[in-house]
C-alpha positions in Angstrom: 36.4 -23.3 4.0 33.0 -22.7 5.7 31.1 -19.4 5.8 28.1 -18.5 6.9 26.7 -15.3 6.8 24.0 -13.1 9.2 22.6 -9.8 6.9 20.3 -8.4 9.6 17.5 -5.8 7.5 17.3 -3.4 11.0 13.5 -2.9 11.4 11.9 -4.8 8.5 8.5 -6.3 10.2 6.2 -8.3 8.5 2.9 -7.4 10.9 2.3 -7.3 14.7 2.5 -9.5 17.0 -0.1 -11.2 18.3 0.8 -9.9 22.4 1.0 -5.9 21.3 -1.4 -4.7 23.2 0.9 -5.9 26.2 3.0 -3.0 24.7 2.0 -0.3 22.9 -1.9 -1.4 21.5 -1.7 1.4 18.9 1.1 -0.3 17.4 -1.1 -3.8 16.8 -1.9 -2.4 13.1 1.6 -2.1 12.5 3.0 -3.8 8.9 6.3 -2.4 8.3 6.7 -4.0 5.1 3.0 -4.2 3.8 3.1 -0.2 5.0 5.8 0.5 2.7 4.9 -1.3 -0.2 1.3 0.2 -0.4 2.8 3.7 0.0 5.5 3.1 -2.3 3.1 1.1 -5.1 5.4 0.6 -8.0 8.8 2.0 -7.0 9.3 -1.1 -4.3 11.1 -3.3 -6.2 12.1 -6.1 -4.1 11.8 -9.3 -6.6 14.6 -11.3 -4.4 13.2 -11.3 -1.1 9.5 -11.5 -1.8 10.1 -14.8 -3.8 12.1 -15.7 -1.1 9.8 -15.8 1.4 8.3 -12.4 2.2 5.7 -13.2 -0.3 4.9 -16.0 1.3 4.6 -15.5 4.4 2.6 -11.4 3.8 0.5 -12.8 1.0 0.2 -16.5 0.9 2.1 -17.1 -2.5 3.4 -20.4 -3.4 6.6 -21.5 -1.2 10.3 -20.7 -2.5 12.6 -23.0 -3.5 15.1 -21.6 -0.3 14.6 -22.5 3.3 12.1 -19.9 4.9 10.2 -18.7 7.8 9.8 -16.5 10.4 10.4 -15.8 14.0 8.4 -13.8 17.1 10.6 -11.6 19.3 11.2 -13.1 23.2 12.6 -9.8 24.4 10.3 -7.5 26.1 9.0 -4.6 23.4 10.9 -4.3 20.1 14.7 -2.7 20.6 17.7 -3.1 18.5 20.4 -3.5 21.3 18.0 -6.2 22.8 17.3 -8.3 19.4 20.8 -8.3 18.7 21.6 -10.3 22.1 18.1 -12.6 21.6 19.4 -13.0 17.5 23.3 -13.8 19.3 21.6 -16.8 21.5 21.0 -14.8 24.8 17.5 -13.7 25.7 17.5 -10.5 28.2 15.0 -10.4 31.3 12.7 -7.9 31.7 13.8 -5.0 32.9 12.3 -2.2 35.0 12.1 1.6 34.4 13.9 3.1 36.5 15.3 6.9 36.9 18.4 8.2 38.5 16.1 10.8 40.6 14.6 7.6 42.5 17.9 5.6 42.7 20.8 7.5 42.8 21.6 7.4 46.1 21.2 3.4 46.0 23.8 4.0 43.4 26.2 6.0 45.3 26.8 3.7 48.1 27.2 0.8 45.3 29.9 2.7 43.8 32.0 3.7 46.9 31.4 0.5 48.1 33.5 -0.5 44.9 36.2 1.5 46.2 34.7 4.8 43.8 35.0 8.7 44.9 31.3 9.9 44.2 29.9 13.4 44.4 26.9 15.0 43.1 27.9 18.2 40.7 25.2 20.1 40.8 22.9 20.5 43.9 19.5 20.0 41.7 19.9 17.4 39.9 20.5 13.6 40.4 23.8 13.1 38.4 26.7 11.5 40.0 30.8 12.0 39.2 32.7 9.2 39.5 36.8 9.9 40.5 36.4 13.1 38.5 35.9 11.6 35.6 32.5 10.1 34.6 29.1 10.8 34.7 26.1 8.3 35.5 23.1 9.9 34.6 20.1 9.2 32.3 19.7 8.6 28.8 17.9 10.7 27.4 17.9 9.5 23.9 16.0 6.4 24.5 12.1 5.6 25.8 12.2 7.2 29.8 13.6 4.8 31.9 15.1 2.3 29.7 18.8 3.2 29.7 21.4 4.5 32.6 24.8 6.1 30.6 27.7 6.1 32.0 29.9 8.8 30.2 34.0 9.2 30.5 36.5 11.6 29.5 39.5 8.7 28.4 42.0 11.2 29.3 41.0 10.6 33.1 39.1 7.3 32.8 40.7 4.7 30.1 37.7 2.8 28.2 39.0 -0.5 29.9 38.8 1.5 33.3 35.5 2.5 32.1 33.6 -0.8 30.9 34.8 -2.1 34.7 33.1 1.0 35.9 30.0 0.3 34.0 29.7 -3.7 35.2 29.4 -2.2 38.5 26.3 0.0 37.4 24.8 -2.7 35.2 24.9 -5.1 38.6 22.7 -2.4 40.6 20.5 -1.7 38.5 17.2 -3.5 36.0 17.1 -1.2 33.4 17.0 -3.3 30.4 20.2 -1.7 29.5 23.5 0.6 30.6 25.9 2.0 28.6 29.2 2.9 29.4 31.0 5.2 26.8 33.3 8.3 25.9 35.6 9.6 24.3 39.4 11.3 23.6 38.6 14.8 23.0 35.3 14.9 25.3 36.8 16.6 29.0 35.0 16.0 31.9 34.1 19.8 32.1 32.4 19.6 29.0 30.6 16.6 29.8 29.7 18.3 33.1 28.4 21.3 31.0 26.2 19.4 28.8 24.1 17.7 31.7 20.2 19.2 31.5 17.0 17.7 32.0 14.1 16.2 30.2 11.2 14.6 30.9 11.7 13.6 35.0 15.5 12.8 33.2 18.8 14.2 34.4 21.7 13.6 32.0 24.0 14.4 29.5 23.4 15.6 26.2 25.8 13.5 24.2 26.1 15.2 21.2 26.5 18.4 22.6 29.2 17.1 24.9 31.5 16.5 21.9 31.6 12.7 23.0 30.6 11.1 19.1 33.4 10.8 16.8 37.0 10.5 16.3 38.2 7.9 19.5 34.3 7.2 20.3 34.0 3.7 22.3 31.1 2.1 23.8 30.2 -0.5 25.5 26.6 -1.8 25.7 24.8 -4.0 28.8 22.0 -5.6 28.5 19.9 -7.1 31.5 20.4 -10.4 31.7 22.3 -11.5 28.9 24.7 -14.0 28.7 27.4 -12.5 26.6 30.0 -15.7 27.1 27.2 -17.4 25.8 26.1 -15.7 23.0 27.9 -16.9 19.6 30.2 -14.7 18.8 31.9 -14.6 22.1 31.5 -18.4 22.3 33.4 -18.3 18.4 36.0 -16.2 19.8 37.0 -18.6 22.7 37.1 -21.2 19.7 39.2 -19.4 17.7 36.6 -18.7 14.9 36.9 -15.5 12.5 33.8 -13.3 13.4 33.1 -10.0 11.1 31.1 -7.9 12.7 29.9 -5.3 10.0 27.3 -2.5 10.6 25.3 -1.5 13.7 26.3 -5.5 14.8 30.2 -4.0 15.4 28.4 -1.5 18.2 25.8 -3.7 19.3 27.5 -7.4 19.7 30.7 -8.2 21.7 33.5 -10.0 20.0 36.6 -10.6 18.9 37.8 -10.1 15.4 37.3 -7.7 12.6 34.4 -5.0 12.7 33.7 -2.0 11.1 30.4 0.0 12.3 29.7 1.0 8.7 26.8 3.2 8.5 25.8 3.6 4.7 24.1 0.9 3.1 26.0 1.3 -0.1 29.6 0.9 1.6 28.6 -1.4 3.8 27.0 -3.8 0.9 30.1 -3.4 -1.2 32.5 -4.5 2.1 30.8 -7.5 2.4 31.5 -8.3 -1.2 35.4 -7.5 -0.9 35.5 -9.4 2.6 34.0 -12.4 1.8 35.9 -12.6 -1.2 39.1 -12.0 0.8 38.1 -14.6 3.2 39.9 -17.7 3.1 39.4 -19.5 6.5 36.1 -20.8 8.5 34.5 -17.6 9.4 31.2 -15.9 10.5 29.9 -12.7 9.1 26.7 -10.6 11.2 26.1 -7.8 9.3 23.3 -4.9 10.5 21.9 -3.0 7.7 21.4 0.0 9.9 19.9 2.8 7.4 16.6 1.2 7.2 16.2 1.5 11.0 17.6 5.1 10.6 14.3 5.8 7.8 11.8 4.3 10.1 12.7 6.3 12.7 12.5 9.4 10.4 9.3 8.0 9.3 10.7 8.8 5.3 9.2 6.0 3.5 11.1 6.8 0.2 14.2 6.3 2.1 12.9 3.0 3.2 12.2 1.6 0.2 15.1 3.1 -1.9 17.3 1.0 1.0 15.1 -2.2 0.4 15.7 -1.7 -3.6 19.5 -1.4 -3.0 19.5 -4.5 -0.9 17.1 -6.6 -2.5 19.4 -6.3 -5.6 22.4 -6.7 -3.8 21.2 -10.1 -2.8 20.1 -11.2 -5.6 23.7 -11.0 -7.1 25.6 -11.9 -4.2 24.0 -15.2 -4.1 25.7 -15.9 -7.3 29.1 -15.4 -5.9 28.3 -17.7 -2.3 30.7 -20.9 -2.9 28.8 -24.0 -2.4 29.3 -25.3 1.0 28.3 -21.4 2.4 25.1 -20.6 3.6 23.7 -17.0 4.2 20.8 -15.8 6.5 18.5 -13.0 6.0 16.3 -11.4 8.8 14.8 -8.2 10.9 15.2 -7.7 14.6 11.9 -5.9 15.2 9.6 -3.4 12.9 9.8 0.4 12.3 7.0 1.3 10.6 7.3 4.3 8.7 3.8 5.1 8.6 2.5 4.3 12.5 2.4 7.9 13.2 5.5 8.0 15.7 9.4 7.6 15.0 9.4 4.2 17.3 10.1 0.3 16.8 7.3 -1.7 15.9 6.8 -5.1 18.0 6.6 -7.3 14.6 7.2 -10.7 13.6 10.5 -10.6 11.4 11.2 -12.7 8.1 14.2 -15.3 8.0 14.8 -16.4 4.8 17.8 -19.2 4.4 20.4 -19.6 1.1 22.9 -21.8 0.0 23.9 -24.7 -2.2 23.1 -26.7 0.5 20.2 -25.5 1.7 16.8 -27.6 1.3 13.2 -25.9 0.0 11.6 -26.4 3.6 9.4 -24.3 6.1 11.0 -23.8 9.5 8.2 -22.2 11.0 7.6 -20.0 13.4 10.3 -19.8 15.7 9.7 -18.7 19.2 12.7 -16.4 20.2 15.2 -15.0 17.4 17.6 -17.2 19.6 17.2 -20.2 17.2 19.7 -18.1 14.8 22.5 -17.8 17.1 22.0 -21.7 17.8 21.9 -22.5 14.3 25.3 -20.5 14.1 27.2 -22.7 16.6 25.5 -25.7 15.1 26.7 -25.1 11.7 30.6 -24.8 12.8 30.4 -27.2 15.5 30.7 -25.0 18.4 29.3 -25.4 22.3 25.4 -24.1 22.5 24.4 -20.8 22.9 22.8 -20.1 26.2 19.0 -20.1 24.4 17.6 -21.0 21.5 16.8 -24.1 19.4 19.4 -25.0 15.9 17.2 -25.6 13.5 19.8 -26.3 11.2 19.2 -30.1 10.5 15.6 -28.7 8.9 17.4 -26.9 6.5 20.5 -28.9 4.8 
């Protein structure tokens, strides 16, 4: 029985892009990797990967004896939500900024035109309440403008009611994403109380609200994307096993097992256990989310304790792969710890290929992450994603 494995390193960037300054231009020094290591000196200890490739590809050593390369990122800036759906075979649009203060009351008449009850709950600020039970409003988490939330108390609004709720924002609005999300033990009063204001932004302040934890759902919406054509969805209408471990269980739609497992440790040894338990055709996209979490606190000891712990992992987990299995390793963006700001990094990510089966061969630079998702539904024989190129026939 096939497998074939996704491990997803969140924010591990080999270097900038060549089109940063189209972003942020401060960021076109940016080297997560290269960053770390000369911080770090001798406590990095990543043998596995940088004979796998990285070396390679940073510092122009001699080619592995796996598949390698590495791949630019088609979505606009560098965000982990948005890689995810370029990685799954669906590239978003680009998206506008926008703010509830300049379309909320576009927003309103969408929603009653739905057949909503909308009312604004406070007289200064742009928030709207939905049947009593759910709040659109900013983000205020993310970059301004980038996100509208759509936040329910499940004792008035089920999540099911609520991800229909949330396809209606996401078709009247560009952001480049909306989330819809709540929880059991969250009331609508409390949600209510939690709304304040920062930076031109009116919304809620999640964790105050309560809304994280025991019960939590989300649902994420990007611009543009394709989810019935991304691969897993397009696995689960083919009755293909999908795990979707890590930040991929929050970020990817699906069918099948997931488990948002945040430490690296756990997470590592549950994709052991699974794969051993595994006895049919199945996928596994895994999101090695702590990294991303260390770049964002800028704690470059964190990073590179995380890259030891994984870089070993690897390297024994290969031993275990059965022959006819073939495992992919990547980024979705950059983080670099040592930028001088907390944000993603528009970098080039690694891919670095593994298997009995798999040839010593170059596949280049790829042009969109997309070409993974492709390879995905290549490899079991599935429909095409809705972007992307397999490069699969380079590599076995």
């Amino acid at each position: 029985m096939a497998k074939m494995l996704l491990l997803v390193i969140d924010s591990f960037g080999i270097g900038a892009m060549d089109d940063c300054r189209e972003f942020v231009p401060s960021d076109c020094n940016a080297n997560t990797y290269k960053h770390i290591r000369e911080r770090k000196k001798d406590a990095l200890k990543i043998p596995f990967m940088y004979k796998s490739g990285v070396g390679t590809l940073v510092d122009g050593e001699p080619a592995p004896e796996n598949a390698y390369g590495y791949s630019k990122l088609a979505h606009q800036g560098a965000d982990t939500y948005l890689g995810h759906q370029e990685i799954a075979g669906s590239c978003p649009k680009k998206s506008t900024k926008r703010l509830m203060k300049d379309i909320h009351s576009e927003m309103k008449h969408a929603l009653e035109h739905a057949g909503y009850h909308l009312s604004y709950p406070f007289e200064d600020m742009p928030v709207l309440l939905v049947n009593n039970a759910a709040v659109v409003a900013d983000n205020l988490e993310s970059t301004v403008g980038n996100i509208i939330n759509v936040t329910a108390d499940f004792s008035k609004m089920p999540f099911q009611d609520l991800k229909t709720l949330g396809k209606v924002v996401r078709d009247n609005v560009d952001t480049s994403r909306v989330i819809a999300f709540g929880g059991p033990y969250a009331s609508i009063n409390h949600i209510l109380s939690s709304v304040t204001t920062k930076h031109e932004q009116y919304g809620v302040d999640t964790p105050k609200a309560g809304v994280y934890g025991e019960g939590y759902e989300v649902f994420h919406m990007g611009y543009g994307v394709e989810i019935d054509k991304q691969f897993p969805m397009i696995a689960a209408k083919h009755g293909l096993k999908v795990h979707r471990l890590g930040k991929t269980a929050d970020v990817l739609q699906g069918k099948g097992p997931s488990n948002p497992i945040v430490r690296t440790t756990d997470l590592l040894n549950k994709i052991s256990r699974v794969y051993k338990q595994e006895k049919e055709d199945a996928a596994f996209l895994i999101n090695i989310q702590e990294t991303d979490l260390a770049g964002h606190a800028e704690d470059v000891d964190w990073y590179c304790d995380l890259l030891n712990e994984t870089d070993q992992w690897l390297n024994e987990f290969i031993l275990q792969m059965n022959e006819e299995d073939i495992l992919m390793v990547m980024a979705d963006h950059g983080n670099d710890p040592t930028i001088g700001h907390s944000n993603h990094t528009r970098e080039y990510v690694p891919i670095m290929i593994f298997g009995d089966k798999i040839k010593k061969t170059d596949i280049g630079l790829r042009e969109t992450m997309a070409d993974v998702g492709a390879t995905f539904c290549d490899f079991f024989g599935l429909p095409e994603t809705a972007e992307g190129e397999s490069f699969l026939n380079k590599v076995i």
